[in-house]
C-alpha positions, 0 to 999 in steps of 0.5 A, spaced: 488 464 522 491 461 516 498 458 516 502 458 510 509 457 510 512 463 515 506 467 515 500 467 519 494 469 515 487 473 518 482 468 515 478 475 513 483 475 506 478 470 505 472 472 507 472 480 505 470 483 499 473 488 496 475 492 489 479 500 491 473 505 489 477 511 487 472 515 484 468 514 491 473 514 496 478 519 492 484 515 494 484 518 502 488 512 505 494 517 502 491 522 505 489 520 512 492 517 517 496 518 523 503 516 519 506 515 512 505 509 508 510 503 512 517 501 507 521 495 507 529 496 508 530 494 501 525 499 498 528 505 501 534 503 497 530 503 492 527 509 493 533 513 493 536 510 486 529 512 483 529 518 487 531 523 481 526 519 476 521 521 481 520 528 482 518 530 476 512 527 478 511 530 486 508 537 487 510 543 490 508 541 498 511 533 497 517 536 494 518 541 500 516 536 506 523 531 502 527 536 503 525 537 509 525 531 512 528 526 508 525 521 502 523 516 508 523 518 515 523 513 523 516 513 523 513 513 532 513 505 532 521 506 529 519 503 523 522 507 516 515 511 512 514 515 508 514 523 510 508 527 511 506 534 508 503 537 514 501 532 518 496 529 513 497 526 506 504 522 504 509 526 500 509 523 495 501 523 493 499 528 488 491 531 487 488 531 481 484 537 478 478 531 480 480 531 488 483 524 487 489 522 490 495 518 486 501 516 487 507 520 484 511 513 485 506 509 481 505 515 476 511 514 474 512 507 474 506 508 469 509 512 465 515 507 464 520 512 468 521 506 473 521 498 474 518 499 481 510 500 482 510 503 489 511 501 496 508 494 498 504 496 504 500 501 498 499 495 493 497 491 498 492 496 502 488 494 505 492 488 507 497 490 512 503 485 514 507 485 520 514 481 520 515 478 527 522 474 529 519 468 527 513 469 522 510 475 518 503 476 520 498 478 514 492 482 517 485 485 513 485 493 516 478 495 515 478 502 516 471 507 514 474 510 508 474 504 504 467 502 505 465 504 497 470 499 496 466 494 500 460 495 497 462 494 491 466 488 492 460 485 495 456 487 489 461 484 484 463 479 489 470 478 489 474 476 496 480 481 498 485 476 496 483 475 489 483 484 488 489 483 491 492 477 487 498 482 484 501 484 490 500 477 494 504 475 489 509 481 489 510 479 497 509 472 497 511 468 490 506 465 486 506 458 490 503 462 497 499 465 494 496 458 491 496 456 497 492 462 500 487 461 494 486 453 496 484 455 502 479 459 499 476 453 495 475 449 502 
């Protein structure tokens, strides 16, 4: 474990290769899964201004499941996630006529609707970050379906941190992540 300011940091950042195949996986981390995609307190504001900027962009079944169960619901661990449409993919996940998963958030946020890209926890998968009384701990997640991505990140041989540098600094600041890369350079 790597320790960079308050955050405890899996040296797997490192050491993983790892660049999102789409075409291959078809976006099935919006899909399964035992929860919704984890929000931060400050997002579920966010989210709520944003909300009416955003629906344009959610089918039929997410914008049921919303109304349903709210914009974000306690997930079992008492954390604030995102709902799910029958158990399964997060109500904001749209299908396009190819079988991929997008993010109604992000196409929106593409389509320059809202400033805010996605929830974090999406943009940093698959990192995940656990916040602690005292420090936050930031962990590699390997999950099956990501495989595609991690052979094509080894093909092309780019580490986690690089792939996920944006969001990194999104969550950390530029000078973390300096200090994360300098780590890497040892």
């Amino acid at each position: 474990m790597l320790s960079i300011k308050k955050t405890l940091v899996s040296e797997e950042l490192l050491e993983k290769n790892f660049i999102c195949d789409l075409e291959r996986c078809k976006g099935l981390c919006c899909v399964k899964g035992i929860s919704g995609a984890p929000l931060e307190k400050g997002e579920l504001k966010i989210l709520k201004e944003n909300f009416k900027k955003i629906k344009p962009f959610l089918n039929k079944k997410g914008l049921e499941s919303i109304k349903k169960n709210g914009l974000y619901v306690k997930g079992n661990d008492g954390e604030w996630e995102t709902p799910l449409v029958n158990g399964k993919e997060c109500a904001y996940a749209v299908f396009e006529s190819n079988g991929t998963v997008k993010c109604g958030i992000e196409n929106s946020f593409r389509d320059k609707k809202i400033k805010w890209r996605k929830p974090i926890s999406c943009h940093l998968y698959p990192v995940r970050v656990k916040n602690f009384s005292r420090l936050t701990a930031v962990n590699y997640h390997e999950w099956g379906i990501c495989s595609s991505a991690c052979k094509m990140g080894n093909d092309l041989k780019v580490p986690l941190y690089k792939f996920l540098k944006k969001p990194l600094i999104r969550k950390f600041g530029l000078k973390w992540y300096e200090e994360l890369s300098s780590y890497a350079k040892k």
